[in-house]
N, C-alpha and C positions, 0 to 999 in steps of 0.2 A: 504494500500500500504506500500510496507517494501523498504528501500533503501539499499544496497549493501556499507558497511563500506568501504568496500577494494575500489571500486570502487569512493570515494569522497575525492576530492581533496580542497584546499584554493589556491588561486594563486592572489596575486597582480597584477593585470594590468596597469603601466604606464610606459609613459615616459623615468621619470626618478626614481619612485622608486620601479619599477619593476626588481626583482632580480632572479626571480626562473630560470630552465630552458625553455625548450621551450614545450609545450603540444600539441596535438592534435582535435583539433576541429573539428567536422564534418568534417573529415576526411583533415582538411588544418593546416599546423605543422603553432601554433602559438608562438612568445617568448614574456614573460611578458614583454619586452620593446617598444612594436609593431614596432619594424623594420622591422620584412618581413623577415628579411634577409636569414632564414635555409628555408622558404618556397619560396621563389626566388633559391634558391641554388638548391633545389631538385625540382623545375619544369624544371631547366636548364639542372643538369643532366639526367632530362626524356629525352629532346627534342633533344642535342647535338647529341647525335646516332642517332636517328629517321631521322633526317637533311640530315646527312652525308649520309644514306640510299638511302634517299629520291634522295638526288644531283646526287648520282651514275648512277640511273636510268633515268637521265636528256633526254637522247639521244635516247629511249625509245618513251616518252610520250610528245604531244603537251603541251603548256605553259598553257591554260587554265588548264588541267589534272593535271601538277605540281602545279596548285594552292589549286584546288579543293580537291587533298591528304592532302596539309600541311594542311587546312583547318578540312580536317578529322582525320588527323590520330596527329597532333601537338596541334592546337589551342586548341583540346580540354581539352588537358592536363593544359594550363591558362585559362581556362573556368571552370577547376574545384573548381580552389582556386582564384575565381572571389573576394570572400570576404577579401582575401591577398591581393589581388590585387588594391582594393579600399584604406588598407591601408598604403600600403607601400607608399614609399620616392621616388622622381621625382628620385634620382639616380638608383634607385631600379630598377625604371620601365626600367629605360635608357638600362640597361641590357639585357633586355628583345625585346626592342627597336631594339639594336644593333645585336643581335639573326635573328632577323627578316628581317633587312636590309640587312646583309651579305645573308641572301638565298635567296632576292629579285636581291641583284648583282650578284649570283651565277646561275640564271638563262638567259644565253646567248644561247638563240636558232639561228646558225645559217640560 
């Protein structure tokens, strides 16, 4: 077996003496300091369009159905970087949280 020079990187993983930028893992953007942060950043900008999409068509589809989309067509995208998600920071998640909440109030079926 031959390994791909180009291809191998050295990266420090902590805390605090993690300095590099941020890489790519199984396909979930990590930074040497495991904040989460750029992988919370661009699950957010996946979902914020998708939301706004979703809300448009409120009037449309029963409340079950608006669930069952987010479900389909949002969750999965925090389902993919489950593993980010494990490690990022209670404010991290708060974020994510707060994404959630507002489409759960934004659903007023009269």
């Amino acid at each position: 077996m031959a390994f791909d020079p180009g291809k191998e990187v050295f990266k420090i993983i902590h805390p605090e003496l993690g300095e590099d930028a941020e890489f790519r893992f199984l396909g979930t953007l990590v930074d040497c300091r495991l904040t989460m942060v750029p992988c919370i950043d661009g699950i957010i900008s996946k979902i914020r369009p998708k939301i706004k999409a979703l809300l448009r068509m409120r009037g449309t589809y029963s409340l079950v159905s608006m669930l069952n989309q987010f479900r389909t067509h949002i969750w999965c995208h925090m389902e993919y970087s489950q593993g980010a998600l494990i490690l990022a920071s209670a404010s991290q998640l708060e974020r994510l949280d707060k994404i959630q909440r507002q489409f759960l109030g934004s659903l007023r079926f009269v």
